[in-house]
C-alpha positions in Angstrom: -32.6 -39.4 -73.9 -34.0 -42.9 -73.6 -31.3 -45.8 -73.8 -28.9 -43.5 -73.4 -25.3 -43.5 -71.3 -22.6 -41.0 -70.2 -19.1 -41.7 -68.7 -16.0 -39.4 -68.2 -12.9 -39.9 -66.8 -9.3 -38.1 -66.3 -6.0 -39.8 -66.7 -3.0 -37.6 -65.2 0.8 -38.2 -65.6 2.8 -36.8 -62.7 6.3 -36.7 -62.8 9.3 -34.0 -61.8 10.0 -33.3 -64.8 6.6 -32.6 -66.2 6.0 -30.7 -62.9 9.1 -29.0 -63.4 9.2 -28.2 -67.2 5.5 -28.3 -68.1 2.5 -28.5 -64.9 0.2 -28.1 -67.8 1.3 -31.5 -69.7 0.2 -33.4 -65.6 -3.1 -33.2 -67.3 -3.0 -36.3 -70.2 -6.4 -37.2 -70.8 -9.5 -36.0 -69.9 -13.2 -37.2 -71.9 -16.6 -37.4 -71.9 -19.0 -39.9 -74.1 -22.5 -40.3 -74.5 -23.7 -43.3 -75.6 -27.2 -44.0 -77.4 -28.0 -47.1 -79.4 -25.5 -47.6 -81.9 -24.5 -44.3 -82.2 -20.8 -42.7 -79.3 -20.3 -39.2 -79.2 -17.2 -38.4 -77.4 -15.4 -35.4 -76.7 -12.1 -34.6 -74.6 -8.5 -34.2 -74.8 -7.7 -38.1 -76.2 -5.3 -40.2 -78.3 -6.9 -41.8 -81.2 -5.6 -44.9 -83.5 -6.5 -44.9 -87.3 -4.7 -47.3 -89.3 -3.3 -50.6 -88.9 0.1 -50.5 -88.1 2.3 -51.0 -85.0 4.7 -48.1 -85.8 3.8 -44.8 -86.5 1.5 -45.8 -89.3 1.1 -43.3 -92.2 -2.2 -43.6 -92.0 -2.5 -42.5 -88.1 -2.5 -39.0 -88.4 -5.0 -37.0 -85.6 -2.3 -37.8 -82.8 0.8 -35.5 -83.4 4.0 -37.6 -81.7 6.8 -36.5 -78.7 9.9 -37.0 -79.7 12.1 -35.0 -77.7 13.2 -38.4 -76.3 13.9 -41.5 -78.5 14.4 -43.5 -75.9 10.6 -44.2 -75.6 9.3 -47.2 -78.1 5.8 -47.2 -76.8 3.7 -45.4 -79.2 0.7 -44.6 -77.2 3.4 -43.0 -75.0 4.9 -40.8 -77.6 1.9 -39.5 -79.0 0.5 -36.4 -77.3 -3.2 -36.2 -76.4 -5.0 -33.5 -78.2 -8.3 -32.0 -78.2 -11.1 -33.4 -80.2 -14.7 -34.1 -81.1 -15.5 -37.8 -82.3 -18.8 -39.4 -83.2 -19.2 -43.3 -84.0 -22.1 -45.1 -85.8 -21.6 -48.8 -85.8 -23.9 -50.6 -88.0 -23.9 -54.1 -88.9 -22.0 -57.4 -87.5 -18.6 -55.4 -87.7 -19.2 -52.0 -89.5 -18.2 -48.5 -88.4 -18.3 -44.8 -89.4 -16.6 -42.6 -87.1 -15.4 -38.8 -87.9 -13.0 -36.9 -85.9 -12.9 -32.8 -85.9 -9.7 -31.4 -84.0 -10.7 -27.5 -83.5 -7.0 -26.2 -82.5 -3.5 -27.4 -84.5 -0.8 -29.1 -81.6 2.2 -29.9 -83.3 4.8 -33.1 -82.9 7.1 -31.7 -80.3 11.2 -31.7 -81.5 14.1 -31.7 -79.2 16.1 -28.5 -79.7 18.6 -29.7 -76.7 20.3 -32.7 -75.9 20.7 -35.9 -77.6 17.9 -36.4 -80.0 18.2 -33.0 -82.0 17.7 -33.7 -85.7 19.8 -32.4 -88.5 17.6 -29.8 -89.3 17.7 -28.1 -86.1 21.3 -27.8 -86.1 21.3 -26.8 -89.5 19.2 -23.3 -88.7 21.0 -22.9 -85.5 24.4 -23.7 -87.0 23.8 -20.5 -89.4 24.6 -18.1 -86.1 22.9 -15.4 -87.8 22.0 -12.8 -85.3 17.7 -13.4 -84.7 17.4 -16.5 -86.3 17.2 -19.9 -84.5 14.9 -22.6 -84.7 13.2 -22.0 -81.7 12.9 -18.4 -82.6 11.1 -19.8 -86.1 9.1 -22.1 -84.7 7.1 -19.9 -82.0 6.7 -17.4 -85.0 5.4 -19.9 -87.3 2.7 -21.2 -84.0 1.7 -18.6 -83.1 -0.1 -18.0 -86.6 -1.3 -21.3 -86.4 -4.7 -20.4 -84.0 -8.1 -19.5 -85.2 -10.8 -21.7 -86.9 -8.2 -21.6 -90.1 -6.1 -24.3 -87.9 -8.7 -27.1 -87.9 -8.2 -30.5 -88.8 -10.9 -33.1 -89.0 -11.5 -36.5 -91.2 -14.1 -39.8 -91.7 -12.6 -43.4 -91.5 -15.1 -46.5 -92.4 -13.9 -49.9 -91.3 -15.5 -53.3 -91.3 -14.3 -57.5 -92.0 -15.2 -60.1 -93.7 -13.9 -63.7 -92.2 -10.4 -62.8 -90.9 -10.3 -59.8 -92.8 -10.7 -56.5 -91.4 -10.2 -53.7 -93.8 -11.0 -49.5 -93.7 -10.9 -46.3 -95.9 -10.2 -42.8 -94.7 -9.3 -39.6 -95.5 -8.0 -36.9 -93.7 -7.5 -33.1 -94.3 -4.7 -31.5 -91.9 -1.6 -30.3 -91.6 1.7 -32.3 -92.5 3.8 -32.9 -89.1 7.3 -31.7 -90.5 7.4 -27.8 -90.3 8.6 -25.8 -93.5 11.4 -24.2 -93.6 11.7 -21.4 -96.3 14.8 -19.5 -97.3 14.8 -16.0 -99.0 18.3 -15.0 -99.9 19.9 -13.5 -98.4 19.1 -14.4 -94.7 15.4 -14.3 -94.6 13.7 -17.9 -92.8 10.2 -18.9 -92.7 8.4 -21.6 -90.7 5.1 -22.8 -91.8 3.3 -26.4 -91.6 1.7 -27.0 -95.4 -1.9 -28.4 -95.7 -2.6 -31.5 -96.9 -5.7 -33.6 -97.9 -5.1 -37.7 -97.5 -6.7 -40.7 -98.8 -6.1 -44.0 -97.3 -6.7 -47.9 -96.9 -5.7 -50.5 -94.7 -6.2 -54.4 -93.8 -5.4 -56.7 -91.3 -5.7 -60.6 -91.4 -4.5 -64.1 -90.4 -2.4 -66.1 -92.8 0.3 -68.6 -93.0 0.9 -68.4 -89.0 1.3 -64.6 -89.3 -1.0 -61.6 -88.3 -0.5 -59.3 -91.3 -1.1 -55.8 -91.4 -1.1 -53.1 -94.6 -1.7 -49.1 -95.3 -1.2 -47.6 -98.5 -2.5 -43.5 -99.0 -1.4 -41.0 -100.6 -0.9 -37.5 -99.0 -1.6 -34.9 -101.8 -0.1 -31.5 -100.8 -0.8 -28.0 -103.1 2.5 -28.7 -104.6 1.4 -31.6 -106.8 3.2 -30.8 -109.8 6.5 -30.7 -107.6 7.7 -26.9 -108.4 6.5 -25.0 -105.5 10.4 -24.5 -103.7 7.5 -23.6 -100.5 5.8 -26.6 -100.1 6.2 -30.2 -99.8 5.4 -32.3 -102.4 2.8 -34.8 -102.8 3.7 -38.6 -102.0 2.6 -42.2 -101.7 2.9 -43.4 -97.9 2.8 -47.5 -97.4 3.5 -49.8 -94.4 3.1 -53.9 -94.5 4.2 -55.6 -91.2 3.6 -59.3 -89.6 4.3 -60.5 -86.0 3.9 -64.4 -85.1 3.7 -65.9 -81.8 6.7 -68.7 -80.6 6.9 -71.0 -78.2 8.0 -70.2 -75.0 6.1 -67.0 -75.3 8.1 -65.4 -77.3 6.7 -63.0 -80.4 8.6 -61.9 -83.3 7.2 -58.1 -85.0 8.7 -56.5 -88.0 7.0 -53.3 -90.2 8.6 -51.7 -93.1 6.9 -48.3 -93.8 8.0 -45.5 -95.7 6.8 -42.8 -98.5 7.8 -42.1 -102.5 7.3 -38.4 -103.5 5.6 -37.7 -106.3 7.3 -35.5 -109.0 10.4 -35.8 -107.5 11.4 -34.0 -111.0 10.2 -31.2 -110.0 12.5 -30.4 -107.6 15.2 -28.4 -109.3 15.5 -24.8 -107.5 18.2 -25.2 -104.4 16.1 -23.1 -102.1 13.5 -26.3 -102.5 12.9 -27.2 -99.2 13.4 -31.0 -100.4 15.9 -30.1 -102.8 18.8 -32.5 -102.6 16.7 -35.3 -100.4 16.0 -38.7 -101.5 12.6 -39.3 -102.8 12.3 -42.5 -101.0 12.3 -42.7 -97.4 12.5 -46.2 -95.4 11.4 -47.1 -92.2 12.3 -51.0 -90.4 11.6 -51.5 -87.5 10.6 -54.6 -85.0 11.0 -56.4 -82.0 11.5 -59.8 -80.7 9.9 -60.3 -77.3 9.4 -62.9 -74.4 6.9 -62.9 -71.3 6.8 -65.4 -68.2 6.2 -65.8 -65.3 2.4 -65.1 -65.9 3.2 -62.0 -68.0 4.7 -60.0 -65.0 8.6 -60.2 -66.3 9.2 -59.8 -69.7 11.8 -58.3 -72.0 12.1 -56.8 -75.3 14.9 -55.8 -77.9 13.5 -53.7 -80.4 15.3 -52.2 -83.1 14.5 -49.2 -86.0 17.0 -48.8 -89.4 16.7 -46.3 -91.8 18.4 -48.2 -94.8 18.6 -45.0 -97.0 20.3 -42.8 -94.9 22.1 -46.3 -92.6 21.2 -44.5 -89.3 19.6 -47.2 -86.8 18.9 -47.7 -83.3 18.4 -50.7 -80.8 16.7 -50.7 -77.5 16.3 -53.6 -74.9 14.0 -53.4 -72.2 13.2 -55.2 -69.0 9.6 -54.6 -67.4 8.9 -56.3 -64.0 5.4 -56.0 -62.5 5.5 -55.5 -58.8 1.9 -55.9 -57.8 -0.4 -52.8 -59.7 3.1 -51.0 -60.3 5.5 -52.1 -63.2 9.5 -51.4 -63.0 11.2 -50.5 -67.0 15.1 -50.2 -67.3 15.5 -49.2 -71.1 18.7 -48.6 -72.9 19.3 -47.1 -76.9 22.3 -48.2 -79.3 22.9 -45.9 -81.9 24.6 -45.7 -85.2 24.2 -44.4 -88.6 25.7 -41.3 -90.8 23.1 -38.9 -89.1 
């Protein structure tokens, strides 16, 4: 093909306790891309960024996220590399089409021991009814998820105007948080409900701050809000700003979150949101210095969940010793949960 290009590459992560708890997981990344003209086809195991945000976005949805560990901030880190065809058409002085088509359904990966077990897993295994854990639910519930019926794919089109840079997307997949379903009197089902999600974003320069904004909506088969089996639909938002300081400091905050729709409907206690708020909250930011040519630096970064009051704060030290780079991280938590 005339004009054309191909690369490839392999990233691996190799660590005792990948090799000892998952060999398979060594292998992070590995792609492929052809290039001709305007027009990248790529294709590989990969992490992808739609969206605008700097914490888990509601709009970045092809990467499902890790977290078995809490402890990690960085949120290329947590999100795990999945297989995936792409192909890009940039047009214009800063236009782009891209679609994305993931042929095999990975989900976000919950602790189930140790310190970073949500409620919800001790709720199923705090039942102690003989045959039913959440483990046990979970590899039911995956193992139906295989086939060409577990397919995920979307189109996102971005583009600017002076220091504007905007998109729209939409995506049809599968909603990260499992289902649990109860059928009195000791009957549980796991399943992960379709949904179909519309979506813009911006980014720009103003007053001294770099602002970023997603609003979408994530509209689920359980619009009307009835369905005890599925989630309901809801409006997902995030608006954050970070500004450089002297002395090379750098300030971030984000507050994201999501409003269900028909929250009315909820009235059957075996509603898998029944007695939830219909407003969930997310703040989170950082305040951050680098010196000495950018090889020491240190953060404290911090996440609160004012509806529920649980929050978290996490300093962290990097030094850079030649190509390698030393991190001492620590958590501080609190909350009701």
């Amino acid at each position: 093909m005339s004009g054309s290009q191909v690369d490839g590459g392999v990233n691996l992560i190799v660590d005792r306790q990948r090799l000892e708890n998952n060999p398979s997981g060594v292998l992070d990344e590995a792609w492929v891309r052809l290039f001709s003209g305007n027009l990248l086809f790529e294709a590989g195991r990969l992490r992808q960024t739609w969206g605008r945000a700097d914490v888990q976005g509601p709009l970045d949805v092809i990467n499902p996220l890790d977290l078995t560990d809490l402890r990690e901030n960085d949120l290329q880190r947590r999100k795990q590399a999945v297989d995936q065809l792409r192909l890009a058409l940039d047009f214009g002085e800063r236009s782009r089409i891209e679609s994305i088509f993931l042929p095999t359904f990975v989900p976000m990966q919950i602790a189930t021991t140790g310190d970073w077990v949500p409620q919800e897993v001790l709720a199923i295994d705090g039942l102690a009814i003989p045959g039913i854990t959440w483990s046990g639910l979970w590899n039911v519930a995956l193992a139906d998820m295989t086939g060409v019926g577990s397919f995920q794919g979307g189109v996102r089109y971005t583009s600017g105007a002076g220091s504007l840079d905007f998109g729209a997307q939409y995506w049809y997949g599968f909603l990260p948080r499992p289902a649990v379903v109860y059928t009195p009197p000791v009957a549980f089902d796991m399943t992960w409900n379709r949904f179909h999600q519309l979506g813009i974003d911006m980014a720009t320069a103003a007053i001294g701050l770099n602002i970023r904004a997603e609003l979408g909506i994530n509209l689920t088969e359980d619009f009307a809000g009835d369905d005890a089996q599925v989630y309901n639909s809801a409006l997902v938002f995030a608006l954050g700003a970070d500004r450089p300081l002297p002395a090379g400091f750098d300030i971030n905050l984000q507050i994201s979150g999501s409003q269900r729709i028909n929250h009315s409907g909820i009235t059957s206690e075996l509603d898998i949101e029944y007695d939830t708020d219909a407003l969930e909250l997310l703040v989170a930011g950082a305040l951050s210095q680098s010196f000495r040519r950018d090889t020491i630096s240190w953060e404290l970064a911090y996440i609160w969940e004012p509806i529920v009051g649980d929050w978290v704060i996490m300093p962290k030290l990097a030094v850079g010793i030649g190509d390698a780079e030393v991190q001492l991280i620590g958590g501080i938590l609190g909350g009701e949960e």
